[in-house]
C-alpha positions as CSV (number, residue, x, y, z in Angstrom):
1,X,0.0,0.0,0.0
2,X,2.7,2.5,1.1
3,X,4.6,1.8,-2.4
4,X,1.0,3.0,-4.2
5,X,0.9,5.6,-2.3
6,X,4.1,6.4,-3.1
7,X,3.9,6.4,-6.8
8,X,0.4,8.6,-6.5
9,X,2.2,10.8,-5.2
10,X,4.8,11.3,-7.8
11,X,5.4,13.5,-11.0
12,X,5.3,12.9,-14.2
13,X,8.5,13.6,-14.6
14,X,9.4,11.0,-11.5
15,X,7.2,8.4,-12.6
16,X,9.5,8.2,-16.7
17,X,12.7,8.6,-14.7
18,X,11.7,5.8,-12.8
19,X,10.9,3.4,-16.0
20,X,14.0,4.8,-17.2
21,X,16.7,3.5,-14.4
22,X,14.2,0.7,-12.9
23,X,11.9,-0.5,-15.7
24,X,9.6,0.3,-12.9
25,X,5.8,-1.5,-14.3
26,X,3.6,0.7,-11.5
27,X,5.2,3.9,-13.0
28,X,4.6,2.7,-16.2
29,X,0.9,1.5,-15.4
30,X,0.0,5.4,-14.3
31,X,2.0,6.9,-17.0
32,X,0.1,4.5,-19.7
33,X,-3.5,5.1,-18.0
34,X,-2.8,9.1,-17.3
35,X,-1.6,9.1,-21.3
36,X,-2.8,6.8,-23.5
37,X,-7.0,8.5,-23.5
38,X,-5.1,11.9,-24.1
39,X,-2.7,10.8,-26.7
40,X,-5.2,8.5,-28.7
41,X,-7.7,12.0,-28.3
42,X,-4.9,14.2,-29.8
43,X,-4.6,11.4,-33.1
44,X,-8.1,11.6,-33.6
45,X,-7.8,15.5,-33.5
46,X,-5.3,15.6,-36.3
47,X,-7.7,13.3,-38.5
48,X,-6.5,9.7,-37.6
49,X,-10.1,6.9,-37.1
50,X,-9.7,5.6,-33.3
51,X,-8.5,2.2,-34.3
52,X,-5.5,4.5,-35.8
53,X,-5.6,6.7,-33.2
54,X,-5.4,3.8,-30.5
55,X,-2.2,2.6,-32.4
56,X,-0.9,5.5,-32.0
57,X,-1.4,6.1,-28.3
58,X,0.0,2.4,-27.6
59,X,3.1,3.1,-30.0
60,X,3.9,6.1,-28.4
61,X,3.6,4.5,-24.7
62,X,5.8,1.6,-26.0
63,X,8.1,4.4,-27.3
64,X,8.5,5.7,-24.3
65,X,8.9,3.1,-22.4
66,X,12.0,1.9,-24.4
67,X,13.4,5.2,-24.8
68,X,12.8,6.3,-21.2
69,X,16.6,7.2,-20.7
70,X,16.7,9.9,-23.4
71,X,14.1,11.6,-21.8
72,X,15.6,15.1,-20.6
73,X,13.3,17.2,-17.7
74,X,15.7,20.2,-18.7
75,X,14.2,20.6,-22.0
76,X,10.7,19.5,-22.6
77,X,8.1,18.5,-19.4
78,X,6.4,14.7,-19.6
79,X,3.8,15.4,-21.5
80,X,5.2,17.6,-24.4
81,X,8.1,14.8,-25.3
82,X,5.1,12.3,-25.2
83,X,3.2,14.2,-28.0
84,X,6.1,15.1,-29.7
85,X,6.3,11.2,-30.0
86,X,2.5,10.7,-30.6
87,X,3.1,13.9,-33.5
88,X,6.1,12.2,-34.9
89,X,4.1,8.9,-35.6
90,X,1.3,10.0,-36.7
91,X,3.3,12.1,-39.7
92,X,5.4,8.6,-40.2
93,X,1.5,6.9,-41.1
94,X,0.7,9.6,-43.3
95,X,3.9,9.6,-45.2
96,X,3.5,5.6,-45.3
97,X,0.2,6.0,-46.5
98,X,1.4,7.7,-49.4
99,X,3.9,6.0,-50.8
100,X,3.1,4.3,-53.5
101,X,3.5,0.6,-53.2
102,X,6.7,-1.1,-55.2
């Protein structure tokens, strides 16, 4: 109980510097379940259908769990490098999606 209460009481910033030195799952859990609504409702805002959109949101949650470590609090808060991800995706689909097929 005290651990939960522990990581309720935590940043944002706390809870990705804590997947990024201890793959920690609970920081991870909150970080996914704060993130994931807000990120899919940003794809969907830039044009992307929810199933898309939900992609999206899981991809950048992945993302950031594997690339934890690069994350820098001196330069962007939690949430901006999160977008920035979800942004970066979403133009990666669209440019996929135009490419003709070989």
């Amino acid at each position: 109980m005290r651990q939960q209460q522990d990581i309720e009481s935590q940043s944002w910033e706390d809870l990705l510097l804590a997947i990024a030195h201890h793959q920690d799952q609970d920081a991870f859990t909150r970080l996914f379940q704060h993130f994931a609504p807000r990120v899919k409702a940003y794809a969907m805002r830039g044009g992307a259908d929810p199933s898309v959109a939900e992609d999206i949101a899981q991809e950048t949650l992945v993302t950031a769990w594997r690339k934890a470590g690069l994350f820098d609090p001196s330069k962007a808060a939690v949430s901006t490098w999160l977008f920035t991800i979800a942004r970066n995706l979403r133009i990666d689909r669209i440019r996929r999606g135009r490419r003709p097929e070989p």
